[in-house]
C-alpha positions, 0 to 999 in steps of 0.5 A: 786496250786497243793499242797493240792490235790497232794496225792489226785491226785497220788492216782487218777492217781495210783490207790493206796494210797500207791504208791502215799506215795512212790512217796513223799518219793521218791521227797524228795530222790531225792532232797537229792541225788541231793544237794550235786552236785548241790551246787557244780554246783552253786558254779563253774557255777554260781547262774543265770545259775544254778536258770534257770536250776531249772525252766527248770526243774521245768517246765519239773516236772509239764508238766509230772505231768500234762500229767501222765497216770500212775505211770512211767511218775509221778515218772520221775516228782517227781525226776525231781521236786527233781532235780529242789528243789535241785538247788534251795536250797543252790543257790537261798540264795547265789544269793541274799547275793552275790548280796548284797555283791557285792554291799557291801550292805550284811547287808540288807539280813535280810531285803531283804531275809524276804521279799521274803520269806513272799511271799512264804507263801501269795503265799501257801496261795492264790494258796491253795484256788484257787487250791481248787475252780479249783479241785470243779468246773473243776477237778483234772487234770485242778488244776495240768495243770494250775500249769504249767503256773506259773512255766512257769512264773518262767523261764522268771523272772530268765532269768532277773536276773544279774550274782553276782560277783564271790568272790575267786579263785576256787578250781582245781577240783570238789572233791578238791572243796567239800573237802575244803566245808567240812573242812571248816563247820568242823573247824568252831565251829560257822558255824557246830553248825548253820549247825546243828541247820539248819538241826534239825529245817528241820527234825521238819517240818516233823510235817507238815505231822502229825499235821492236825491228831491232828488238826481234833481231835479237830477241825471240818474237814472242818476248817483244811483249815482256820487252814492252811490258818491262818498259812501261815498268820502268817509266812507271818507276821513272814518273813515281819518284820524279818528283821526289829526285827533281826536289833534290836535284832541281829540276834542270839538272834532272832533265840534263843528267836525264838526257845523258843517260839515255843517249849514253845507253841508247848508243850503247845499245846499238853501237854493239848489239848483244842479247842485253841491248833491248834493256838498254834501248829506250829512254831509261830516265824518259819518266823523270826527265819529262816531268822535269821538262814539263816543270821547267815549261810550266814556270815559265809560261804566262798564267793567261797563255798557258795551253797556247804556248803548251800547244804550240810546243806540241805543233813543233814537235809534232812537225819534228816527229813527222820528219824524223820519222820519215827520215828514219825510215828512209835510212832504214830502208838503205842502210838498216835498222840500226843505222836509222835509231842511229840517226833518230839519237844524232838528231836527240843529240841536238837536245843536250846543248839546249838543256845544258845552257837551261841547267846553266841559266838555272844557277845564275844568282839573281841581279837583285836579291828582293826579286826574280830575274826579267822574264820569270813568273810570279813565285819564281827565283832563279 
């Protein structure tokens, strides 16, 4: 519930706007430094124990935000929040595919991954408003104490989920683990061109933190809130029936056709600004064609490597995000707004080739008609 007040808030308790930024910079630094090893815990731990850790730790976050006097105690919970948003970022997708596996029922990720995602964005939407009638009718503080509760919640669910089967032998060591990680994204010309695509489509969301400028330059400053709200409808709408488009369309032509929308649209959008612009400005197809790059991602990692090839990717997005970031809002200062979403979609821009030459690699017949090509996973064809 915290989420909209949250700049608010650190300003509130710091006194500085500008210490505030710094402690968002400083969450997503953390989570960076921290994806690597965390995807090599999940891989040599397990999922289960690894999704618990994080919602320990998540709770530790929040009853530091919650308890903040000052700027120390907020920065110990922001690199907290860090650490939990890192072991949950290559582990929770690979829990649920080594599920699915598990009981040979991986080709209904699509299905299952769209759906826990389309709560994601309900659950943005609903704790926005409820965050905003707590932060009027109480404070601040009681937004951010109350967000404890869920996470709280959060641990008792993980609790209940079942270990998936361990697919392959790991490897001796941990260094001898990350190595083969590597390799393994490097040599496979489908699986680097996805980790890309994956990061480059990352580094856009830092459009997120820009966009309601231009917004508030078209649209009155009270319906930035009906804007958000619209958008987390539309996602919601996206991840529901992802599933169902990608068994239809398959999966790289979703991200594909995905990708061209929203470029299409976002440029659109700032091209010629109208009132109707904010409609367009976003990712429309965002819920769809995430699904389908986490499906893409999940067939072709290896079954003993999975949350550290899912973290690596996560690191190189993260890596992108920062610079984009920064780059936008250098452009931003010199030549405007628009110019710098402009620049954010230049650099997204970059993702189309990638996914083409996936949708591409996609409708190759196989060399031999018994057998799947070099490099794919059990139970995949091209």
């Amino acid at each position: 519930m915290y989420g909209p007040i949250m700049v608010i808030y650190f300003a509130q308790v710091t006194g500085s706007y500008s210490a505030a930024a710094s402690l968002l910079a400083l969450k997503k630094l953390s989570s960076a430094a921290f994806e690597v090893p965390t995807g090599v815990l999940s891989d040599r731990l397990g999922r289960r124990g690894t999704m618990i850790a994080g919602a320990v730790v998540m709770v530790a976050a929040h009853l530091g935000y919650a308890g903040a006097s000052g700027y120390g105690l907020l920065l110990a919970a922001v690199v907290l929040e860090g650490l939990a948003a890192a072991l949950w970022s290559g582990n929770n997708d690979a829990l649920l595919y080594d599920t699915l596996l598990g009981a040979d029922r991986e080709a209904e990720f699509p299905r299952h991954s769209g759906r826990v995602n389309s709560m994601f964005q309900l659950a943005l939407a609903l704790a926005a408003a409820l965050g905003g009638v707590v932060a009027g009718a109480w404070s601040l503080r009681a937004v951010v104490v109350l967000s404890v509760v869920p996470q709280v919640l959060c641990v008792l669910v993980a609790l209940r989920v079942r270990e998936p089967r361990v697919h392959g032998p790991l490897e001796s060591n941990v260094l001898v683990h990350l190595g083969s990680a590597l390799r393994g994204i490097r040599r496979h010309p489908v699986l680097r061109r996805m980790t890309l695509v994956s990061a480059l489509r990352y580094s856009s969301e830092s459009a997120a933190q820009l966009s309601p400028v231009f917004v508030a330059g078209l649209w009155p400053l009270w319906a930035l809130g009906v804007w958000r709200t619209v958008g987390h409808g539309v996602a919601f709408v996206g991840f529901r029936v992802s599933g169902w488009v990608i068994g239809r369309v398959g999966a790289a032509r979703t991200l594909l056709f995905g990708e061209l929308f929203d470029n299409l649209a976002n440029f659109v959008a700032l091209v010629k600004p109208t009132v109707l612009s904010p409609v367009l400005l976003g990712s429309p197809a965002y819920g769809m064609s995430t699904i389908a790059q986490q499906t893409l991602l999940q067939r072709e990692f290896t079954d003993r490597e999975r949350a550290t090839m899912g973290s690596l990717g996560s690191l190189l997005g993260s890596v992108l995000y920062g610079l984009v970031a920064v780059g936008a809002g250098l452009v931003a200062d010199r030549w405007g707004i628009t110019a710098a979403l402009l620049a954010i979609q230049a650099v997204v821009l970059a993702a189309l080739p990638l996914a083409w030459s996936v949708h591409v690699h996609a409708l190759r017949p196989p060399a031999c008609p018994d057998a799947p090509l070099a490099g794919t996973t059990r139970g995949e064809t091209a």
